[in-house]
N, CA, C and O atoms as a GROMACS GRO file, in nm:
protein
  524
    1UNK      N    1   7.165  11.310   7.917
    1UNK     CA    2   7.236  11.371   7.808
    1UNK      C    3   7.163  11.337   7.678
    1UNK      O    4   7.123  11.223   7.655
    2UNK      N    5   7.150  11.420   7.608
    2UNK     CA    6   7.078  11.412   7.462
    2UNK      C    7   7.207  11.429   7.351
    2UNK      O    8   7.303  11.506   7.354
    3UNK      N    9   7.170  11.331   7.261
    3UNK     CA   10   7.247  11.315   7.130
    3UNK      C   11   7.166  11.374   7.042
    3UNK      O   12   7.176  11.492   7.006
    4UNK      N   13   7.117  11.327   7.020
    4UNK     CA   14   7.002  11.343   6.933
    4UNK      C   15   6.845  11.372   7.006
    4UNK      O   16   6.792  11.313   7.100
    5UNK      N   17   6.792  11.497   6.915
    5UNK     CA   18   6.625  11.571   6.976
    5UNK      C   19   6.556  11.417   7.017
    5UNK      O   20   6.564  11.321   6.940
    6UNK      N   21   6.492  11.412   7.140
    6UNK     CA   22   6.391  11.353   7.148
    6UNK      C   23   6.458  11.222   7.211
    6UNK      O   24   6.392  11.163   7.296
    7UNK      N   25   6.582  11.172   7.178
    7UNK     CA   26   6.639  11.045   7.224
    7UNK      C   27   6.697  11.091   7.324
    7UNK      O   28   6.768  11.192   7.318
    8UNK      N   29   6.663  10.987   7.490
    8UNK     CA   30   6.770  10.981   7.581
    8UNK      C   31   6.870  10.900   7.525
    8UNK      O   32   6.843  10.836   7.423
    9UNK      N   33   7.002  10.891   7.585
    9UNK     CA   34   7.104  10.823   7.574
    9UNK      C   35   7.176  10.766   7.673
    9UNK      O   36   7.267  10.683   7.664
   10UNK      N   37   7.112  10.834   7.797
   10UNK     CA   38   7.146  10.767   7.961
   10UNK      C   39   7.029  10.753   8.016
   10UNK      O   40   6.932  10.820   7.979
   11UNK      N   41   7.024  10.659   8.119
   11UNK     CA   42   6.896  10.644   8.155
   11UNK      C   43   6.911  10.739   8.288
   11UNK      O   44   7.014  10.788   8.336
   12UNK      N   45   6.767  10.749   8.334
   12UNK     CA   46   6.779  10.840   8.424
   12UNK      C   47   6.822  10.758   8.591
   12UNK      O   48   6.884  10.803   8.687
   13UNK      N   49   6.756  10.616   8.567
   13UNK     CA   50   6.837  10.565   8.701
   13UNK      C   51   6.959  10.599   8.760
   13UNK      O   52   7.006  10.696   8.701
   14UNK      N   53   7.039  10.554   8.864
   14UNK     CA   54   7.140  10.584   8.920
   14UNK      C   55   7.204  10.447   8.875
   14UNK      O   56   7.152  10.336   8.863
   15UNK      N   57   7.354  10.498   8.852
   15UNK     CA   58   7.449  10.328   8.799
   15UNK      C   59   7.499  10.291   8.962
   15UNK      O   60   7.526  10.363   9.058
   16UNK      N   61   7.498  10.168   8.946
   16UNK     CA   62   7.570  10.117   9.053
   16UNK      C   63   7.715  10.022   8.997
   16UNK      O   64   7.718   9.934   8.910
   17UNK      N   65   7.828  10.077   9.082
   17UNK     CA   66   7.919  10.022   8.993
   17UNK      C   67   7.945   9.868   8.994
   17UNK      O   68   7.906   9.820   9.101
   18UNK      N   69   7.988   9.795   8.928
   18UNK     CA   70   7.962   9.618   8.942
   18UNK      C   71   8.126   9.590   8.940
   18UNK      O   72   8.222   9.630   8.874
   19UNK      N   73   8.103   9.486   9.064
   19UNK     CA   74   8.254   9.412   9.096
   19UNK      C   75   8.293   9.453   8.965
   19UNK      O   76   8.231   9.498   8.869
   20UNK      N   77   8.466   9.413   8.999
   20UNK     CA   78   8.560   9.466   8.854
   20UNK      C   79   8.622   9.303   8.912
   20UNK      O   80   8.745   9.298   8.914
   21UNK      N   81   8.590   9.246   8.933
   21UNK     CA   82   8.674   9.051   8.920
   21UNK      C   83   8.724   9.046   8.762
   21UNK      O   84   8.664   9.048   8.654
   22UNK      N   85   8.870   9.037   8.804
   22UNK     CA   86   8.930   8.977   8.686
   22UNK      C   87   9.056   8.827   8.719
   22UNK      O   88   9.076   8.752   8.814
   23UNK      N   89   9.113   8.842   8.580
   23UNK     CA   90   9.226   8.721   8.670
   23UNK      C   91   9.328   8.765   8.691
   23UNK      O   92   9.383   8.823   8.598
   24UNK      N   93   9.394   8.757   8.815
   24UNK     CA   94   9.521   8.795   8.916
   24UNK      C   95   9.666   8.757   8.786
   24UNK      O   96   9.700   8.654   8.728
   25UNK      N   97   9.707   8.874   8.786
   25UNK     CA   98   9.869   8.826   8.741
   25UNK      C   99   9.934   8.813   8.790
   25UNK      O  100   9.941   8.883   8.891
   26UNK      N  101  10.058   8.697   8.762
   26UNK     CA  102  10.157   8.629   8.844
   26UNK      C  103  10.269   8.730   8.767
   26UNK      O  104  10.256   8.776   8.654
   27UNK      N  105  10.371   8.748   8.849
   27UNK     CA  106  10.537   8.809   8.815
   27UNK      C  107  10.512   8.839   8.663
   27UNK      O  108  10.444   8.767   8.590
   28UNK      N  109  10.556   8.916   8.638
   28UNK     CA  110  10.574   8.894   8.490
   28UNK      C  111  10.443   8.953   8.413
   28UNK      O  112  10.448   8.947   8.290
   29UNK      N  113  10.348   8.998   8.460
   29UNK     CA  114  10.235   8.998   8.384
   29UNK      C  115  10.162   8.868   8.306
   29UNK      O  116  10.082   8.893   8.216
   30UNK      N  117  10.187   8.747   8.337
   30UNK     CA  118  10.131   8.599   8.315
   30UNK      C  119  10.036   8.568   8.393
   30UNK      O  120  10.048   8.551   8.514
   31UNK      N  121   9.922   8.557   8.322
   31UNK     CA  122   9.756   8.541   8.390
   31UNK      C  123   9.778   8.435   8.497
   31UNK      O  124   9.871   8.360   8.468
   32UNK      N  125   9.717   8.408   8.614
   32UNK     CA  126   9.745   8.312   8.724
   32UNK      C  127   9.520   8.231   8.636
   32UNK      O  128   9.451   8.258   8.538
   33UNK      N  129   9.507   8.138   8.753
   33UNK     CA  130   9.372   8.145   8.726
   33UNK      C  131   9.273   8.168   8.902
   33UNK      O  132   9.158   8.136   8.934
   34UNK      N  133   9.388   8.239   8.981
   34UNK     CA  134   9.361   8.350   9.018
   34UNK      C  135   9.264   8.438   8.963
   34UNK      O  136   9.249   8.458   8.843
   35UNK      N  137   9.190   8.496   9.070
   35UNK     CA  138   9.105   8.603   9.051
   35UNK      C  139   9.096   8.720   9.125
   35UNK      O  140   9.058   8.687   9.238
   36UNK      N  141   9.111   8.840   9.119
   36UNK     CA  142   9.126   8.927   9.168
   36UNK      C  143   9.019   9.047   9.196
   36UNK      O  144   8.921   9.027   9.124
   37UNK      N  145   9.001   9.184   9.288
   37UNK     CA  146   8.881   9.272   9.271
   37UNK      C  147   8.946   9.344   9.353
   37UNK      O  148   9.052   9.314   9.407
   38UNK      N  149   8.843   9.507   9.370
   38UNK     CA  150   8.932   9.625   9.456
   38UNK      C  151   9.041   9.663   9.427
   38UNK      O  152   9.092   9.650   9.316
   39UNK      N  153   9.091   9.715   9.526
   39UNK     CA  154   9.195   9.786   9.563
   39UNK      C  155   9.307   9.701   9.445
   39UNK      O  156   9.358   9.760   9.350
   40UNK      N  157   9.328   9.561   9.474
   40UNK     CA  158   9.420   9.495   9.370
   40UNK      C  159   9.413   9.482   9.247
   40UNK      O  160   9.505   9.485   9.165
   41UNK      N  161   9.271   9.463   9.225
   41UNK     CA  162   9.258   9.515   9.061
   41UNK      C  163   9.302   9.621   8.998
   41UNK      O  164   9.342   9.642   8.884
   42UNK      N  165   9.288   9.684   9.088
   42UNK     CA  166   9.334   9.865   9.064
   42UNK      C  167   9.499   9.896   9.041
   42UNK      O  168   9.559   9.960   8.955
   43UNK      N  169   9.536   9.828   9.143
   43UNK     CA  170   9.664   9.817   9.132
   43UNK      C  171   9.739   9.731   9.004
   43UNK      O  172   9.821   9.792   8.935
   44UNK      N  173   9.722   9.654   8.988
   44UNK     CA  174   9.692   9.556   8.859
   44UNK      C  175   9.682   9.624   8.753
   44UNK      O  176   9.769   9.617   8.666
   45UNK      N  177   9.580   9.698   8.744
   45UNK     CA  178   9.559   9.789   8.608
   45UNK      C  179   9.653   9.887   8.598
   45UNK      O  180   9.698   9.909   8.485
   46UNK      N  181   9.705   9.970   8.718
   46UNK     CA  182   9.785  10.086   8.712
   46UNK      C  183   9.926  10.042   8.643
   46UNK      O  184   9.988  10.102   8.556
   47UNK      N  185   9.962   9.909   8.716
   47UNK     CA  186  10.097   9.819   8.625
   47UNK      C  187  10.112   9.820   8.537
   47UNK      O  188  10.217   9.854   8.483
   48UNK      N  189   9.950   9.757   8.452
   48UNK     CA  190  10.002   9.736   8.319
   48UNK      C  191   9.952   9.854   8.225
   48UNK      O  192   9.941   9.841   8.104
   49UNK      N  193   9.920   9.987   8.306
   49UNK     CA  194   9.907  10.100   8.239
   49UNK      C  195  10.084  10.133   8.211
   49UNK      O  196  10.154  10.125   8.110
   50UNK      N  197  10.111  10.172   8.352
   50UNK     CA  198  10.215  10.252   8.323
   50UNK      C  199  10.372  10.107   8.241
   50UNK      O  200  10.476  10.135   8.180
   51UNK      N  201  10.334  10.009   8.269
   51UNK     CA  202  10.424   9.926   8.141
   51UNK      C  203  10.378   9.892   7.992
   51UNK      O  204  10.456   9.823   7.926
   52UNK      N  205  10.230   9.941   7.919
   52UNK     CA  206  10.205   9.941   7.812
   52UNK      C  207  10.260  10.094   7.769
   52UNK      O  208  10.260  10.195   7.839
   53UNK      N  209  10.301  10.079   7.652
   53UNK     CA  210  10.378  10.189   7.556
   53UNK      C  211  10.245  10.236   7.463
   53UNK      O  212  10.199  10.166   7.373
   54UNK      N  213  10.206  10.330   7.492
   54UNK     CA  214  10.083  10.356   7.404
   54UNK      C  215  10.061  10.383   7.220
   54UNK      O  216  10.141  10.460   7.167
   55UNK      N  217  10.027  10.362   7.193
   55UNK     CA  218   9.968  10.330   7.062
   55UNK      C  219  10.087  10.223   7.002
   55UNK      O  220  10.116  10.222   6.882
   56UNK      N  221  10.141  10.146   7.087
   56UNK     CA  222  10.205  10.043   7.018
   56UNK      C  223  10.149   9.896   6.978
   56UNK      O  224  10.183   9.844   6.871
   57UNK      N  225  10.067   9.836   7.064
   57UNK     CA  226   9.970   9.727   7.036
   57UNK      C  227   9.848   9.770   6.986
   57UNK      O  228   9.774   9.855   7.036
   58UNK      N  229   9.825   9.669   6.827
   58UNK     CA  230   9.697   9.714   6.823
   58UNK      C  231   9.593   9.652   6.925
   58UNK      O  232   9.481   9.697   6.903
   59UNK      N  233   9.596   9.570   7.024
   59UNK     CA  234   9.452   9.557   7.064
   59UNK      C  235   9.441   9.629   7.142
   59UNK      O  236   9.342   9.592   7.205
   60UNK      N  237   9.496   9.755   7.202
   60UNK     CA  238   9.464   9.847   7.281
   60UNK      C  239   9.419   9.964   7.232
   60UNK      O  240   9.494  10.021   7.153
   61UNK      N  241   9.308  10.019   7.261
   61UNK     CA  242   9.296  10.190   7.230
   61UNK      C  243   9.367  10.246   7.235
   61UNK      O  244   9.463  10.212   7.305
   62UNK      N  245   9.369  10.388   7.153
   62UNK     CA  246   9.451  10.487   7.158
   62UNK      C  247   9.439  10.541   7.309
   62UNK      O  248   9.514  10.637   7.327
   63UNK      N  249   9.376  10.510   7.402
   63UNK     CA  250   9.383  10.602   7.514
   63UNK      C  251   9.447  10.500   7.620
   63UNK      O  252   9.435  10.534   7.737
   64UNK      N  253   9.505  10.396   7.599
   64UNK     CA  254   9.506  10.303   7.689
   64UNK      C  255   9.689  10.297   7.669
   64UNK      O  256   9.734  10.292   7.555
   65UNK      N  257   9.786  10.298   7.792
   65UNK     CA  258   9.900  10.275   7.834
   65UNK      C  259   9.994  10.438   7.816
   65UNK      O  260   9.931  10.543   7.802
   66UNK      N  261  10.112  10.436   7.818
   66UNK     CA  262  10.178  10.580   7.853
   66UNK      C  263  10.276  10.621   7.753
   66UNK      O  264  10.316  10.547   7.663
   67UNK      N  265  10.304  10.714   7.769
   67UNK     CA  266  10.421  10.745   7.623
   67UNK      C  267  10.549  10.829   7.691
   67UNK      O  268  10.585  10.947   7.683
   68UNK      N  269  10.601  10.710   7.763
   68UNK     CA  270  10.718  10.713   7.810
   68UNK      C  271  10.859  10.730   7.720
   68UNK      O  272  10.952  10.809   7.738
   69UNK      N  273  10.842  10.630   7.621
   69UNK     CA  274  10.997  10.600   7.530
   69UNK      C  275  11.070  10.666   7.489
   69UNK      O  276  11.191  10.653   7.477
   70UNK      N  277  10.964  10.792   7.448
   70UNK     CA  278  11.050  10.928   7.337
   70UNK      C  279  11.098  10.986   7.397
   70UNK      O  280  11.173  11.065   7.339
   71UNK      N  281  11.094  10.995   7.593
   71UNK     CA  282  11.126  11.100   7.704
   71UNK      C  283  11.334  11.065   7.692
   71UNK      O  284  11.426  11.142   7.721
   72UNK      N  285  11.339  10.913   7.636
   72UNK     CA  286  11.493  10.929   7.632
   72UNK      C  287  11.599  11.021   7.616
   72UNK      O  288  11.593  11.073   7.504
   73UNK      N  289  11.690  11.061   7.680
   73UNK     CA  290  11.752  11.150   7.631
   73UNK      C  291  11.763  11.318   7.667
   73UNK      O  292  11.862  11.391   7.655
   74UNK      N  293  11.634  11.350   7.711
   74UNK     CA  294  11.596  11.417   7.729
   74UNK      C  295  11.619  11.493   7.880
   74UNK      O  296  11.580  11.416   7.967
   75UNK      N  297  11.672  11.625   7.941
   75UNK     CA  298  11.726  11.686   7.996
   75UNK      C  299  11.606  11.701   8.127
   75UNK      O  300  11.490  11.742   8.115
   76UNK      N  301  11.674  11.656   8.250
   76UNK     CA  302  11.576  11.657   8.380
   76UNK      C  303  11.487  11.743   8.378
   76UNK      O  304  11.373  11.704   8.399
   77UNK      N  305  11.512  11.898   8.348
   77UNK     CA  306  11.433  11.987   8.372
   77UNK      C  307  11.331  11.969   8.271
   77UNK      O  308  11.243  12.024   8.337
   78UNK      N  309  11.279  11.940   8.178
   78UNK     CA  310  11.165  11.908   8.099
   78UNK      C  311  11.162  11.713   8.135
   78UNK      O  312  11.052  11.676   8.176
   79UNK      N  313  11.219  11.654   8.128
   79UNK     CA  314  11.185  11.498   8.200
   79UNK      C  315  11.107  11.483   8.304
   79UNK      O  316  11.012  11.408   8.327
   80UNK      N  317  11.170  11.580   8.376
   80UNK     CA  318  11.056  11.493   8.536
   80UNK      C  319  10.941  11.582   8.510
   80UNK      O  320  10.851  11.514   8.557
   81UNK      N  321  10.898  11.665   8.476
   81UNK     CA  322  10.743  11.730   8.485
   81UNK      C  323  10.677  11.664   8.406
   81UNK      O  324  10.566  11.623   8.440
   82UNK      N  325  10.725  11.639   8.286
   82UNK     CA  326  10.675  11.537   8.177
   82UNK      C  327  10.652  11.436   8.171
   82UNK      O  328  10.579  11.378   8.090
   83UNK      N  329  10.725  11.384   8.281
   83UNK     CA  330  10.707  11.191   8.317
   83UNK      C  331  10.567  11.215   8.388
   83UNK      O  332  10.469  11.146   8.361
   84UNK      N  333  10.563  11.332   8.495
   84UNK     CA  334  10.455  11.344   8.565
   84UNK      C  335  10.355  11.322   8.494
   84UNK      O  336  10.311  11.209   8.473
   85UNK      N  337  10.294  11.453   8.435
   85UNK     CA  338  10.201  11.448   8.345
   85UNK      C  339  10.139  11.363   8.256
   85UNK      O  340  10.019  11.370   8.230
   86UNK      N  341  10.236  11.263   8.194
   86UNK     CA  342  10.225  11.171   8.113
   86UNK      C  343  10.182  11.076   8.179
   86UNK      O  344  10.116  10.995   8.114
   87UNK      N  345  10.201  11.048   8.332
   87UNK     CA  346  10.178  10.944   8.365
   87UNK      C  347  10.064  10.953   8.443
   87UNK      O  348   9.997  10.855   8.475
   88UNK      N  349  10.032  11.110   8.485
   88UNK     CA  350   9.921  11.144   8.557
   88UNK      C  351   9.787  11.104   8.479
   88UNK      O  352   9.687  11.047   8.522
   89UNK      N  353   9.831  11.176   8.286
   89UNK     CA  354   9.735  11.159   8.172
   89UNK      C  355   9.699  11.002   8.173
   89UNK      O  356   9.582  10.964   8.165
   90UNK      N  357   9.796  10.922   8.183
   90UNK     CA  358   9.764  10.765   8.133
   90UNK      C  359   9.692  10.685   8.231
   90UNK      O  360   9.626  10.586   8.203
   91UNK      N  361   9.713  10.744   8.376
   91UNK     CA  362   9.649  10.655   8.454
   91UNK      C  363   9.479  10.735   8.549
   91UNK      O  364   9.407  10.704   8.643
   92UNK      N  365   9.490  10.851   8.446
   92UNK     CA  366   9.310  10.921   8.469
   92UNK      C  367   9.217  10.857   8.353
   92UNK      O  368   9.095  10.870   8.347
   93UNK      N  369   9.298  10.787   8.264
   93UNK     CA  370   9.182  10.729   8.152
   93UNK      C  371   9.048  10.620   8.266
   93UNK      O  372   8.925  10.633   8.268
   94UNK      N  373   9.129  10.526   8.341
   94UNK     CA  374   9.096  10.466   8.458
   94UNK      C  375   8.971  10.514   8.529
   94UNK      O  376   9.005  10.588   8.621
   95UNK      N  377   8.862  10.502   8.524
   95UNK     CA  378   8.752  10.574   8.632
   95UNK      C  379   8.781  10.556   8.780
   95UNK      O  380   8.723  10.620   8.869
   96UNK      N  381   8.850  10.490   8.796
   96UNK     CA  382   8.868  10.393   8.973
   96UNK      C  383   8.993  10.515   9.008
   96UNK      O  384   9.017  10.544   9.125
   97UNK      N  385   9.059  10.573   8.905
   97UNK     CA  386   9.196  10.645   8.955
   97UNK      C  387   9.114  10.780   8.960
   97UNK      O  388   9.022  10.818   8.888
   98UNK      N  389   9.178  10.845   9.072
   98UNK     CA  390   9.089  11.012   9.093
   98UNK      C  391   9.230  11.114   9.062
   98UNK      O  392   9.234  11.222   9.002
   99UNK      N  393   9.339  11.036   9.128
   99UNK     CA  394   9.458  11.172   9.097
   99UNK      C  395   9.605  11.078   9.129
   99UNK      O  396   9.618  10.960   9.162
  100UNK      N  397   9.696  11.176   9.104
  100UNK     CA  398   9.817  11.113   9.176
  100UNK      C  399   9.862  11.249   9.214
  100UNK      O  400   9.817  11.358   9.177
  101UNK      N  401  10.003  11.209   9.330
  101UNK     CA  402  10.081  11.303   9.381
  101UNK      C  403  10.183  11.250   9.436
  101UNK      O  404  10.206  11.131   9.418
  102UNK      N  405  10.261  11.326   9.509
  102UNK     CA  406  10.427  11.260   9.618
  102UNK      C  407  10.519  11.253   9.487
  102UNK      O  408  10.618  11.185   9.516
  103UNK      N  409  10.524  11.287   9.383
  103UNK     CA  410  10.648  11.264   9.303
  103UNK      C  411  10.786  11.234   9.285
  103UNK      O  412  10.822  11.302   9.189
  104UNK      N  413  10.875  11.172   9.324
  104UNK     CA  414  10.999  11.202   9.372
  104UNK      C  415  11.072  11.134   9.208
  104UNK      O  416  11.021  11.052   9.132
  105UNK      N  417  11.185  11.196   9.198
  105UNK     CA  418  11.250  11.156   9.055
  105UNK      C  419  11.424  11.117   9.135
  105UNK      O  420  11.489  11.180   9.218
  106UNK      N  421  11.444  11.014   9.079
  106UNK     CA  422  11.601  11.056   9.094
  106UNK      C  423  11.674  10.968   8.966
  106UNK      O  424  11.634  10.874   8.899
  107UNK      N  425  11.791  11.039   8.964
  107UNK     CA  426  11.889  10.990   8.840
  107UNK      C  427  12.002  10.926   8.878
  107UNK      O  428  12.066  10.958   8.978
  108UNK      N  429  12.031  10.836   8.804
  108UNK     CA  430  12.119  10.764   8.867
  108UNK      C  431  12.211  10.732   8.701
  108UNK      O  432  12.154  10.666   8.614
  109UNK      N  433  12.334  10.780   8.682
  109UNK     CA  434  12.394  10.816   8.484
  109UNK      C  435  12.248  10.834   8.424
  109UNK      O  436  12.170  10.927   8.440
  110UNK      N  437  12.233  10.691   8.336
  110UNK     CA  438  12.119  10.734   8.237
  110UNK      C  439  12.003  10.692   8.261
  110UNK      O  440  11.922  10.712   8.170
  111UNK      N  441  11.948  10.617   8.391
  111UNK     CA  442  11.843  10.569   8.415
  111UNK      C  443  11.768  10.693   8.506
  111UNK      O  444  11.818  10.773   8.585
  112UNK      N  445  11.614  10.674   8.456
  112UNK     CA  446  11.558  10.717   8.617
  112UNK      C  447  11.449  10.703   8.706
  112UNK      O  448  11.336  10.696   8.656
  113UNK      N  449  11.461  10.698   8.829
  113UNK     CA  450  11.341  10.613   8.892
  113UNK      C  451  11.276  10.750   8.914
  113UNK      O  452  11.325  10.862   8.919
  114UNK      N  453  11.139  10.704   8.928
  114UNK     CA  454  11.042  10.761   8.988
  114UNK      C  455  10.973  10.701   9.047
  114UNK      O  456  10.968  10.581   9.021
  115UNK      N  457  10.878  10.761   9.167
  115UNK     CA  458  10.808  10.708   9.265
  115UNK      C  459  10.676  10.790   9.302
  115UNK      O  460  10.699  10.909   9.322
  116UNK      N  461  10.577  10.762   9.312
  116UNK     CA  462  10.468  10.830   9.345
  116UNK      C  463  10.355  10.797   9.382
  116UNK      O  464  10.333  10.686   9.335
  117UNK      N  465  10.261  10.838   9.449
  117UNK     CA  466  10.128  10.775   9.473
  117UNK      C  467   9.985  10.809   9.375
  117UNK      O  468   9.946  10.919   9.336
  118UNK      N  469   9.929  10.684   9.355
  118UNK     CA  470   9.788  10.709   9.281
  118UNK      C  471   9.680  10.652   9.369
  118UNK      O  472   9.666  10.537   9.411
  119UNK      N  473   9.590  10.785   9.391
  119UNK     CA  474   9.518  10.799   9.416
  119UNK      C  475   9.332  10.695   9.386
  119UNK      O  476   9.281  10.764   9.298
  120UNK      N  477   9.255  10.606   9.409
  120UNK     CA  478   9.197  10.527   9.343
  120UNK      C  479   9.085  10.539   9.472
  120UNK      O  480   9.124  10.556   9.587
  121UNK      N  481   8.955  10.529   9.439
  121UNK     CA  482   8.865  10.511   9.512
  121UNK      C  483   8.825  10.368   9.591
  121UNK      O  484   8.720  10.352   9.653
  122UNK      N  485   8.922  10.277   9.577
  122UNK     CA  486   8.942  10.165   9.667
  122UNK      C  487   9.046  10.242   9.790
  122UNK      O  488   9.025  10.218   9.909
  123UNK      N  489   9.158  10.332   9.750
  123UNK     CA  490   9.264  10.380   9.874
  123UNK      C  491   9.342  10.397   9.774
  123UNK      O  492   9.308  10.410   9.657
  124UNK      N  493   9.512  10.399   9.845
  124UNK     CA  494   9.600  10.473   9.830
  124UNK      C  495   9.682  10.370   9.714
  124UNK      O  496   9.692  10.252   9.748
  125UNK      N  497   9.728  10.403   9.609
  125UNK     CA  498   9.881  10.256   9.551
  125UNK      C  499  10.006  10.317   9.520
  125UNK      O  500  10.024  10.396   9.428
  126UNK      N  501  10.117  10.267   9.625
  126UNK     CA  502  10.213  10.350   9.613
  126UNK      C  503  10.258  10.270   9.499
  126UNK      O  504  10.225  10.153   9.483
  127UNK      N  505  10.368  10.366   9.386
  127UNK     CA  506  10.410  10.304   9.236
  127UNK      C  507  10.507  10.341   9.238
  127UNK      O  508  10.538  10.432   9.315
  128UNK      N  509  10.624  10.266   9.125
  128UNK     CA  510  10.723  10.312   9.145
  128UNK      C  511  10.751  10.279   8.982
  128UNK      O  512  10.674  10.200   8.928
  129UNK      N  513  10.874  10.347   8.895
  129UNK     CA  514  10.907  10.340   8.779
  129UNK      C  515  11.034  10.350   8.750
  129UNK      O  516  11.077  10.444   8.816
  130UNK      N  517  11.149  10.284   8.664
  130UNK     CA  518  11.296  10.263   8.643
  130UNK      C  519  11.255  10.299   8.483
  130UNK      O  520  11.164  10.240   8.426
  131UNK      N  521  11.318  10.380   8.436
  131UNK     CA  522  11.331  10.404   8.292
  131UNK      C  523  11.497  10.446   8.242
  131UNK      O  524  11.523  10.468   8.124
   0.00000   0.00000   0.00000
């Protein structure tokens, strides 16, 4: 890819992707000194995607966690396609995530769970969500 005439900006080698080792969280999202990789990292990340509220912390990018909160209130038939999407959007920022699907919504008065699978090039992580 060229940015600029005359400058590469990628090299032409092939990337190889490098362990993703990080440290394992205990309950709660509280760092263990645990260490983690794969499939669980993945899973790990998808957690604290879909429980970060996006653009609310600054040390996170604007592209990083979901924008769940404002969905309050808001009438099933625009809720559940929207939870989808939103949550489909927040957890493709991820390179390791390829897709999600299986959606299931249910309501229970004013809460509502959802359940679904994401898709990740380690395998399958089934997820689940109470809002």
């Amino acid at each position: 890819m060229r940015m600029t005439p005359g400058i590469e900006t990628e090299s032409a080698l092939p990337r190889e992707r490098l362990p993703e080792i990080t440290f394992q969280l205990a309950e709660h999202g509280n760092p263990t000194r645990d260490k983690t990789d794969g499939i669980d990292a993945a899973r790990q990340a998808i957690w604290l995607t879909l429980h970060t509220e996006r653009y609310l912390h600054e040390i996170y990018s604007f592209e990083y966690g979901t924008e769940l909160a404002g969905l309050v209130g808001k009438g099933d038939s625009f809720l559940f396609p929207e939870i989808k999407r939103r949550v489909t959007e927040a957890l493709l920022v991820d390179d390791r995530v390829t897709g999600t699907s299986n959606f299931q919504f249910a309501r229970a008065r004013t809460r509502v769970s959802v359940s679904f699978t994401v898709h990740t090039i380690f395998g399958d992580v089934e997820q689940s969500l109470d809002m």
